[in-house]
TILO-225150 format. One record per residue (C-alpha): x, y, z; residue number from 1; chain; residue in one letter. Coordinates in Angstrom, 3 decimals. Layout:
N
X:Y:Z:i:ch:aa
X:Y:Z:NUM:A:A
...
This chain:
84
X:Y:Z:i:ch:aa
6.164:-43.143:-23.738:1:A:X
3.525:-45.597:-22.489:2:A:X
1.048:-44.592:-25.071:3:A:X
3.642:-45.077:-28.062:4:A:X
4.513:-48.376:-27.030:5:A:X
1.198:-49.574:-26.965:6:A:X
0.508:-48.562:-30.309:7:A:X
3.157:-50.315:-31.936:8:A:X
1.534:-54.089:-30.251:9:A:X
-0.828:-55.771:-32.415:10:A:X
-3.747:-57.801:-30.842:11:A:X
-5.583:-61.469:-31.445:12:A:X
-8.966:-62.084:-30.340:13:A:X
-10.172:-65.652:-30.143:14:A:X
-14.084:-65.598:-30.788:15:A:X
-16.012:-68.856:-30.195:16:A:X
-14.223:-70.263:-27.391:17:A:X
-16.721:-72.119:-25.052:18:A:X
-17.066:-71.863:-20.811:19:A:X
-15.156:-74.500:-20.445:20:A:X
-11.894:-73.615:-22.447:21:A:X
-12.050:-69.870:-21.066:22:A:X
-12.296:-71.806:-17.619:23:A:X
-9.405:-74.388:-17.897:24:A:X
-6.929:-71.304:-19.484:25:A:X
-8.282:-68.740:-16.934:26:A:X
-7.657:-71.505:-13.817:27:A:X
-4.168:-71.923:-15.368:28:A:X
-3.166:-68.724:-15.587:29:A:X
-4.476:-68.174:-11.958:30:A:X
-2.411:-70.989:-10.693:31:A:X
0.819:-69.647:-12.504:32:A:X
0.378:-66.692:-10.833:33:A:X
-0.736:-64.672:-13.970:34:A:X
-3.902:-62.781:-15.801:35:A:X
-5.435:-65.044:-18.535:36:A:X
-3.369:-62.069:-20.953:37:A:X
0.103:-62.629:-19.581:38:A:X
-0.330:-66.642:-19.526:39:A:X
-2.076:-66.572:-23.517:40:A:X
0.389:-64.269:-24.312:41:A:X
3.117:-66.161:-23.074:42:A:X
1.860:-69.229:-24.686:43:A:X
1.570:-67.764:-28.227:44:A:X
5.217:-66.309:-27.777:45:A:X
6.879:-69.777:-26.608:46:A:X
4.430:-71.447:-30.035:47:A:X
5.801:-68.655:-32.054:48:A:X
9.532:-69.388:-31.514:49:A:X
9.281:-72.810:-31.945:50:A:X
9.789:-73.476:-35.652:51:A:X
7.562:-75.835:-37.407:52:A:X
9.082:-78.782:-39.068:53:A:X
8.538:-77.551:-43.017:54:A:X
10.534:-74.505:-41.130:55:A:X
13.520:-76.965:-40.451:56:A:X
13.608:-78.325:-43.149:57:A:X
13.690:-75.175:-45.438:58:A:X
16.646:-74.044:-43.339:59:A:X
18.656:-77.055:-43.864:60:A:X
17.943:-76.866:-47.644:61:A:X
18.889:-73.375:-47.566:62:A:X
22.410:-74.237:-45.894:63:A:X
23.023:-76.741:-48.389:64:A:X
26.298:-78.323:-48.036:65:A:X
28.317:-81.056:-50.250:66:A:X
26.063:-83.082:-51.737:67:A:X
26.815:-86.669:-51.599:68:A:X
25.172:-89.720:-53.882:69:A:X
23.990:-92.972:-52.629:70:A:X
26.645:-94.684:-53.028:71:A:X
28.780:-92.433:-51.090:72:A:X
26.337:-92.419:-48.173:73:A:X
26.364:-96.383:-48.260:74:A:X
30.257:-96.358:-48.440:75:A:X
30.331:-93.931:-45.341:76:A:X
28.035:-96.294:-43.432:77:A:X
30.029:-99.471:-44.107:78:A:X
32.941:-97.529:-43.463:79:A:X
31.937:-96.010:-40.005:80:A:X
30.412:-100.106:-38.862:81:A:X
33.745:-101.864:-40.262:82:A:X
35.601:-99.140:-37.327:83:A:X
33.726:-100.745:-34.915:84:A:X
């Protein structure tokens, strides 16, 4: 089962990445407890969730919703600060 699983992951490899970097990650994952693989990895998955703001903003275009002119908006404004 082990050897299926492991087939399906895909892998990254970061070339180029000087002492220092490989040292500052490496003494972070140490101090979390983890191997430099399970902190990166859990890095990248945490980045990976997070959308990016073009992201949001395609979803909200996608949702659409009633679309309301200017002067609508600027009625709903005055509206909402004469309540107060």
């Amino acid at each position: 089962m082990l050897e299926s699983y492991t087939q399906t992951m895909k892998n990254i490899q970061v070339k180029n990445v000087s002492d220092e970097v490989h040292r500052v990650w490496k003494t972070r994952a140490a101090a979390a407890g983890m191997s430099l693989q399970e902190f990166l990895l859990r890095k990248l998955t945490r980045e990976a969730q997070q959308p990016t703001v073009a992201e949001v903003f395609a979803r909200v275009e996608h949702r659409g919703g009633p679309a309301l002119d200017h002067d609508e908006i600027v009625a709903m404004i005055r509206e909402d600060r004469d309540a107060r």
